[in-house]
One Martini backbone bead per residue (centre of mass of N, CA, C, O) as a GRO file, in nm:
protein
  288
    1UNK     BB    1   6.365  -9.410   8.691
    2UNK     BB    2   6.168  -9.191   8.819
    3UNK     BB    3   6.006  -8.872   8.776
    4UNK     BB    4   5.893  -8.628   8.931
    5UNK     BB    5   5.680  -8.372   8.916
    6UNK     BB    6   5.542  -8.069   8.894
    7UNK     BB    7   5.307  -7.876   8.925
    8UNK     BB    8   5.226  -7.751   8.622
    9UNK     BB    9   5.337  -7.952   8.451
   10UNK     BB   10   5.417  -8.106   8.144
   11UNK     BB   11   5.350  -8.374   7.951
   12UNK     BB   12   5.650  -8.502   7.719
   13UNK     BB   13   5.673  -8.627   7.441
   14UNK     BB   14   5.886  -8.761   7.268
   15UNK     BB   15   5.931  -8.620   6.964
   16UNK     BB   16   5.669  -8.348   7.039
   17UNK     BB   17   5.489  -8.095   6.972
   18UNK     BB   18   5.385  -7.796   7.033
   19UNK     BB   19   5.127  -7.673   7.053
   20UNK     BB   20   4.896  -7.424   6.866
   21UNK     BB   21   4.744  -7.182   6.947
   22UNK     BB   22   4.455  -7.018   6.801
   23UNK     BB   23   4.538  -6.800   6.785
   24UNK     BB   24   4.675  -6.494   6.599
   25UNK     BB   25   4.995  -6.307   6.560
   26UNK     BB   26   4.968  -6.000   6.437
   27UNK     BB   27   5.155  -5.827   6.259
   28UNK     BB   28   5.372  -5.662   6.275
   29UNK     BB   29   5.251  -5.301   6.215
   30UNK     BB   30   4.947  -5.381   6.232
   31UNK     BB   31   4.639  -5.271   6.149
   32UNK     BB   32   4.273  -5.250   6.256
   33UNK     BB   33   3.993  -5.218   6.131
   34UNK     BB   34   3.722  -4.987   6.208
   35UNK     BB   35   3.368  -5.026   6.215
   36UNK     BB   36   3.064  -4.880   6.143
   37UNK     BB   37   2.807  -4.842   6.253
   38UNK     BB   38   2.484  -4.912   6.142
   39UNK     BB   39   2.209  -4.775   6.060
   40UNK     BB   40   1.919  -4.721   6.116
   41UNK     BB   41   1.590  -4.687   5.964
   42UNK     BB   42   1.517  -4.422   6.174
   43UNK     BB   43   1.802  -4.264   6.102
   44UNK     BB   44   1.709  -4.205   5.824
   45UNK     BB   45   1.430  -4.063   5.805
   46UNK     BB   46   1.537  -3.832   5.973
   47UNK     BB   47   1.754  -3.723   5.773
   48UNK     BB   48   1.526  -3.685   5.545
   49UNK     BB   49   1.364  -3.483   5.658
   50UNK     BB   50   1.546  -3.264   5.712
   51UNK     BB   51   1.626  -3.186   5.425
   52UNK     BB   52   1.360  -3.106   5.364
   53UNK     BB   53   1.274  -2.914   5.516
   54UNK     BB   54   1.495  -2.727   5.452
   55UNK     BB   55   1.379  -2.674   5.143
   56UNK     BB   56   1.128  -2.564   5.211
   57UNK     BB   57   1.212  -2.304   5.378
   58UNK     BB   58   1.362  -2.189   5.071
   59UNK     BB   59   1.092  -2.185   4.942
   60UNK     BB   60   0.913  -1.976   5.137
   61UNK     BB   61   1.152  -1.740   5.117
   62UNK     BB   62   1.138  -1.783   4.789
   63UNK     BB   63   0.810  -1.635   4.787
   64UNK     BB   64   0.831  -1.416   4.933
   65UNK     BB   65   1.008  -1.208   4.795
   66UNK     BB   66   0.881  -1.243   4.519
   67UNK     BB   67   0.609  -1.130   4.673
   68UNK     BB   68   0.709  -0.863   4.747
   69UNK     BB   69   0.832  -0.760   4.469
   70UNK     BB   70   0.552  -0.796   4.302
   71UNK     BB   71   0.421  -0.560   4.485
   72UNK     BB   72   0.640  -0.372   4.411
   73UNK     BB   73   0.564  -0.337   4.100
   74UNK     BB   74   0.302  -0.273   4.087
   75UNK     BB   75   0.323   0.007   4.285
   76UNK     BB   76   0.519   0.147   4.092
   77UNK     BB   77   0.334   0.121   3.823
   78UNK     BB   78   0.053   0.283   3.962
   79UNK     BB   79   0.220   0.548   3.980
   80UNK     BB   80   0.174   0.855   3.934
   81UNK     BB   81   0.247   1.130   3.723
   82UNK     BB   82   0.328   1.432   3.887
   83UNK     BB   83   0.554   1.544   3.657
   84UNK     BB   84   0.569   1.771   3.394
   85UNK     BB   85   0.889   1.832   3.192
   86UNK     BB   86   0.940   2.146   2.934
   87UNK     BB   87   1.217   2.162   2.729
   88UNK     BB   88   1.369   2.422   2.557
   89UNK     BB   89   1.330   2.632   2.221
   90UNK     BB   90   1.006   2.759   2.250
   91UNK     BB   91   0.829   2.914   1.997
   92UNK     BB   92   0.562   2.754   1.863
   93UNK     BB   93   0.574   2.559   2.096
   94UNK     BB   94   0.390   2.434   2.410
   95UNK     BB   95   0.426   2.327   2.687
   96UNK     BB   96   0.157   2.263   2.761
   97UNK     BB   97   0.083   2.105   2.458
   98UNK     BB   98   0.274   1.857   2.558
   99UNK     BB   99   0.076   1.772   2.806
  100UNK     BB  100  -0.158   1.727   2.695
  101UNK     BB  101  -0.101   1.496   2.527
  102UNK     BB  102   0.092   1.280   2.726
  103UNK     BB  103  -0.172   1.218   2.941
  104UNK     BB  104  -0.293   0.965   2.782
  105UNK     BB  105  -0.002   0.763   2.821
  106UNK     BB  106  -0.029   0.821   3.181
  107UNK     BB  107  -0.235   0.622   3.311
  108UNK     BB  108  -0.085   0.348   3.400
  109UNK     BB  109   0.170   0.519   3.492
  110UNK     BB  110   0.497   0.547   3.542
  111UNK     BB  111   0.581   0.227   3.462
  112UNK     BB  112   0.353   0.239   3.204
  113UNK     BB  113   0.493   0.443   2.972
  114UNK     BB  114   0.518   0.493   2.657
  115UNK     BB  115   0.797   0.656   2.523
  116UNK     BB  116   0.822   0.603   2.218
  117UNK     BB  117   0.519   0.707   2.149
  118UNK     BB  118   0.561   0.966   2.276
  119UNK     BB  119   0.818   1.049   2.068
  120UNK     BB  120   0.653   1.029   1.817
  121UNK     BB  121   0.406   1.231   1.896
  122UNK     BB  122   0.571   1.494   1.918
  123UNK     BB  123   0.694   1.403   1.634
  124UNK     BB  124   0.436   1.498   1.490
  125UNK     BB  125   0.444   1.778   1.504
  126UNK     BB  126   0.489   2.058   1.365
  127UNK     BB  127   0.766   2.200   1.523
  128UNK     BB  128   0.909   1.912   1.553
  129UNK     BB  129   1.185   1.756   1.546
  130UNK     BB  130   1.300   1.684   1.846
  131UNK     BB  131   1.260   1.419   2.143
  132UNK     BB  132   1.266   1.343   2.459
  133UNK     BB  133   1.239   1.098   2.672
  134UNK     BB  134   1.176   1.047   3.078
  135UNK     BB  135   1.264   0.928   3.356
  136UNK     BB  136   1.197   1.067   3.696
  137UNK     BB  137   1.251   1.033   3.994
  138UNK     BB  138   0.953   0.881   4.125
  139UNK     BB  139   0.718   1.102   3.928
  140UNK     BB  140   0.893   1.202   3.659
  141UNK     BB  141   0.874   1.388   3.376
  142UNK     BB  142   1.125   1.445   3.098
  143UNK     BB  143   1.100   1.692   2.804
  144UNK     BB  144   1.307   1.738   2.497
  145UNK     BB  145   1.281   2.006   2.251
  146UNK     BB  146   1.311   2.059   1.910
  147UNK     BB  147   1.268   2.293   1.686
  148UNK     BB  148   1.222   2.366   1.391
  149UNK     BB  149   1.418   2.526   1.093
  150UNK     BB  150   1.344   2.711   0.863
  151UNK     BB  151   1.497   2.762   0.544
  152UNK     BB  152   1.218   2.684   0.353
  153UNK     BB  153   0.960   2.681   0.139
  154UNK     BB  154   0.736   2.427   0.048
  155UNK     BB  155   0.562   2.538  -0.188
  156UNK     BB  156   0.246   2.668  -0.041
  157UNK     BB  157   0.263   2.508   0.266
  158UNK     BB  158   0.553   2.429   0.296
  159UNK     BB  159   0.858   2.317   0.528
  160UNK     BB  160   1.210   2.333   0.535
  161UNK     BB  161   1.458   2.170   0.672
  162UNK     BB  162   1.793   2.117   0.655
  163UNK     BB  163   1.722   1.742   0.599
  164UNK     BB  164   1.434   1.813   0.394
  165UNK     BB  165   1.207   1.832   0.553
  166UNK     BB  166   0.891   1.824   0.588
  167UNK     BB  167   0.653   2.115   0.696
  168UNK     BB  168   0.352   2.232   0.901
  169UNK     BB  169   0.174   2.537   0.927
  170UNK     BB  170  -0.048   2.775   1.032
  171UNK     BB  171   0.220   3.029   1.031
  172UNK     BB  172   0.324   3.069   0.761
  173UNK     BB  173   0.293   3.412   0.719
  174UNK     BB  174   0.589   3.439   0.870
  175UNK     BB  175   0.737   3.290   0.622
  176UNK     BB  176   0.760   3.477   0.349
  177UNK     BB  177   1.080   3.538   0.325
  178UNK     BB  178   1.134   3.255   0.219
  179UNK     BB  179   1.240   3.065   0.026
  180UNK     BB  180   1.177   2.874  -0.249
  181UNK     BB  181   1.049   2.535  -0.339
  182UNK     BB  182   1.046   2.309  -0.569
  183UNK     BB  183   0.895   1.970  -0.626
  184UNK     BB  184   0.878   1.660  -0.668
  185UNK     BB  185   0.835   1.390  -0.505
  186UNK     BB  186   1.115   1.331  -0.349
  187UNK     BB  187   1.310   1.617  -0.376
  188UNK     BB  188   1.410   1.793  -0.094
  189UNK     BB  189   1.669   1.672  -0.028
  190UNK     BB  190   1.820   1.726  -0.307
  191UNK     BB  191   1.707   2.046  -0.293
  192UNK     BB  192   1.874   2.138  -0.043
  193UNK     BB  193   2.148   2.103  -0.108
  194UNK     BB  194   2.161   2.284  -0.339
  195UNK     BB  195   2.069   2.533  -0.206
  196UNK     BB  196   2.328   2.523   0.016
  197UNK     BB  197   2.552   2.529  -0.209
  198UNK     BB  198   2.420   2.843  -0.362
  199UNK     BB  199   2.451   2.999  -0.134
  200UNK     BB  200   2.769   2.948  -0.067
  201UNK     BB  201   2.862   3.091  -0.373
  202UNK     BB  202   2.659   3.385  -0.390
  203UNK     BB  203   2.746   3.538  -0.142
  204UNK     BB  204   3.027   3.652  -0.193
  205UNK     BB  205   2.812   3.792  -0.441
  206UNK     BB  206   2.578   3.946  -0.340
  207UNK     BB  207   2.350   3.695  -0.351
  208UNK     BB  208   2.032   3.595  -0.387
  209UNK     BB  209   1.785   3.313  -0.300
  210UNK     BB  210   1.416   3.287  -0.405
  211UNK     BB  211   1.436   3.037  -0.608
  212UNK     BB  212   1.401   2.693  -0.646
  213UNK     BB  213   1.374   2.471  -0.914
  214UNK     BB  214   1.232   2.107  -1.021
  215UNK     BB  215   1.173   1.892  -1.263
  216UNK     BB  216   1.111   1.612  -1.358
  217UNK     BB  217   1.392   1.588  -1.555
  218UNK     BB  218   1.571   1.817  -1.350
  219UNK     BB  219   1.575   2.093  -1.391
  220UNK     BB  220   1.754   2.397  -1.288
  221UNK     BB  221   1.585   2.683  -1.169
  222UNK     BB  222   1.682   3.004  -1.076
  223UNK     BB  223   1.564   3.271  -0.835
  224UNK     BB  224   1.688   3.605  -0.806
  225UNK     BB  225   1.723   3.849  -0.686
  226UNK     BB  226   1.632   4.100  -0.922
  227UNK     BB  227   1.550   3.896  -1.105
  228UNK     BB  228   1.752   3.652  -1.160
  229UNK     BB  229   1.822   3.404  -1.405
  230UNK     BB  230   1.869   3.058  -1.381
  231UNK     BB  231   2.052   2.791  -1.602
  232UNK     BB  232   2.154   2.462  -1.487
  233UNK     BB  233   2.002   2.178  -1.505
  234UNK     BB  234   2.108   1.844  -1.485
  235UNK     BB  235   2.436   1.887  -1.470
  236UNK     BB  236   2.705   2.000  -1.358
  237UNK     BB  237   2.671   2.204  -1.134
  238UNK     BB  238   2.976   2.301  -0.995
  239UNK     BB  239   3.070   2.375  -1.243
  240UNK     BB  240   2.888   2.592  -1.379
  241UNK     BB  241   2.940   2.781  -1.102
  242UNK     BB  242   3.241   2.824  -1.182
  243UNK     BB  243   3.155   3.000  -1.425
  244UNK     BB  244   2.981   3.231  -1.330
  245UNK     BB  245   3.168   3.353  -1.098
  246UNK     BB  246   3.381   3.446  -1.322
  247UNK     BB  247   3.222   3.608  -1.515
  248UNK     BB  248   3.091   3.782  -1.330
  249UNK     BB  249   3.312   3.941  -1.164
  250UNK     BB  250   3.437   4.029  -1.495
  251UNK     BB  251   3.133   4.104  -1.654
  252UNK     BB  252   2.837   4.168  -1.447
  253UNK     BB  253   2.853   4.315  -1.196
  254UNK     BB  254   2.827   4.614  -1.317
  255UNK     BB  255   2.504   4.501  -1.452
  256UNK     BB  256   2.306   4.389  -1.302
  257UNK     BB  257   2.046   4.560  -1.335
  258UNK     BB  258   2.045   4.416  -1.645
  259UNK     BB  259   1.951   4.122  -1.579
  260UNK     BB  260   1.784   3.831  -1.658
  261UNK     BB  261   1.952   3.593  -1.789
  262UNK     BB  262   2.120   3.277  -1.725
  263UNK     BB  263   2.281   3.029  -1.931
  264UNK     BB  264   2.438   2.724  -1.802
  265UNK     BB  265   2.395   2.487  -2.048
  266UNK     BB  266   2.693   2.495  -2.194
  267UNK     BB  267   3.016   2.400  -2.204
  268UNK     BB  268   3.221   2.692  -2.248
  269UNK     BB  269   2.963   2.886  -2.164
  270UNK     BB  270   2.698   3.134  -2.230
  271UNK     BB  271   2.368   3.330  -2.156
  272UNK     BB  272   2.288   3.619  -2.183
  273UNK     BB  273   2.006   3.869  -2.097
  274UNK     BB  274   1.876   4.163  -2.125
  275UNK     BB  275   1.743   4.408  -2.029
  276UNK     BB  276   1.507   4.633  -2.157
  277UNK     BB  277   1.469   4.943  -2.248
  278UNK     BB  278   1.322   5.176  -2.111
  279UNK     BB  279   1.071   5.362  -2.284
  280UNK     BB  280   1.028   5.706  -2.373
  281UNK     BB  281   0.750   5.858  -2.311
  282UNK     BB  282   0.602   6.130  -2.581
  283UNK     BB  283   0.481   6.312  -2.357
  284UNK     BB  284   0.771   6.373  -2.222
  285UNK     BB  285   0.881   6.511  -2.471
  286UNK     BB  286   1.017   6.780  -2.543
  287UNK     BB  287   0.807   7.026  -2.687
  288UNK     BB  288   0.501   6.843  -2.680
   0.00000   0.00000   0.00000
């Protein structure tokens, strides 16, 4: 006896599975990536140029900054030095002088003016020992002057400073009253040391020197006031004179008029030579 179907019901067969869907239903909790579109070769171009732009006006900012710069350094190195200032305490040399002899070294300008050059040759002049150099903006040069102290005259002709340097000078004639120093080319620094050794010796025993003389091969001869002549040698000084200062103190100084030369270059001892006695002029003797 057959059964009705109803409309749109499916006649299935005995022992028969039923179709599966075409699709698949993607597994619980899974999510699917979305792919983002491919840009076109138009739009890539597009990027590209915009890069470069961006790159050439940062060339183009950074061209002018530079090219204004150095039109700013060029600006300030032809600016002509407007004053030059000389300190210091000066004796023998004019601030005038020293104006004048820089002036040939500031034709280039403010900043291309060789400080060390200047510095140079300020020391190079007669009494100048020692010098500094400065620019002092916008326009302004300061030069601090040190000017030589001479110790002592050099040989004929020349002045020794504290650190034995030799320097001369025109006004020589001024400083006849310094102590004379002579010896060997190269032996003045070592000869400065002495003799500033030998007056502080001295001092206290109320002697001065006024030459102090070394010869090729070292031998120290000294010419105190009232002509007193010391032979030192050339070895052992500080003890040598530490046997005179003895002498002298206990034996010598009272007789000081009377001294002639002091041989101080024995082991043990000295040896004083006395002025000899001026002779009575035989017309001047009483009855004659």
């Amino acid at each position: 006896m057959g059964a009705l179907l109803g409309r749109g019901s499916a006649r299935r067969s005995p022992g028969r599975k039923p179709a599966r869907t075409r699709g698949r239903r993607a597994p619980h909790g899974a999510t699917r990536n979305s792919v983002a579109p491919a840009k076109t070769a138009a739009e890539k171009r597009g990027g590209s140029s915009s890069v470069w732009f961006n790159r050439l006006l940062v060339l183009l900012a950074a061209g002018v900054v530079l090219t204004a710069a150095l039109k700013a350094v060029i600006t300030v190195r032809s600016l002509p030095v407007q004053r030059i200032s000389v300190t210091g305490e000066l004796e023998h040399t004019q601030a005038q002088a020293v104006q004048d002899m820089v002036q040939p070294g500031l034709a280039g300008g403010f900043l291309s003016a060789d400080l060390q050059q200047i510095q140079r040759q300020l020391e190079g002049l007669p009494w100048i020992y020692k010098a500094s150099v400065r620019r002092k903006w916008p326009s302004a040069l300061e030069i601090h002057v040190v000017e030589e102290f001479p110790i002592a005259r050099w040989g004929q002709d020349g002045f020794l400073n504290h650190e034995g340097g030799v320097f001369r000078s025109e006004k020589a004639a001024d400083w006849e009253a310094l102590p004379r120093l002579q010896g060997p080319k190269g032996s003045a620094r070592a000869l400065v040391e002495k003799y500033q050794r030998l007056v502080e010796i001295l001092t206290p025993l109320n002697l001065a020197v006024e030459q102090l003389v070394v010869d090729e091969r070292g031998q120290l001869e000294a010419v105190l006031a009232g002509g007193i002549e010391l032979s030192l040698g050339g070895d052992d000084f500080i003890e040598r004179m530490q046997r005179f200062t003895g002498i002298y103190r206990t034996e010598l100084a009272a007789r000081k008029s009377e001294l002639e030369r002091i041989d101080l270059r024995y082991e043990n001892g000295v040896a004083v030579a006395f002025k000899k006695p001026i002779e009575a002029d035989p017309s001047h003797v009483a009855g004659l």
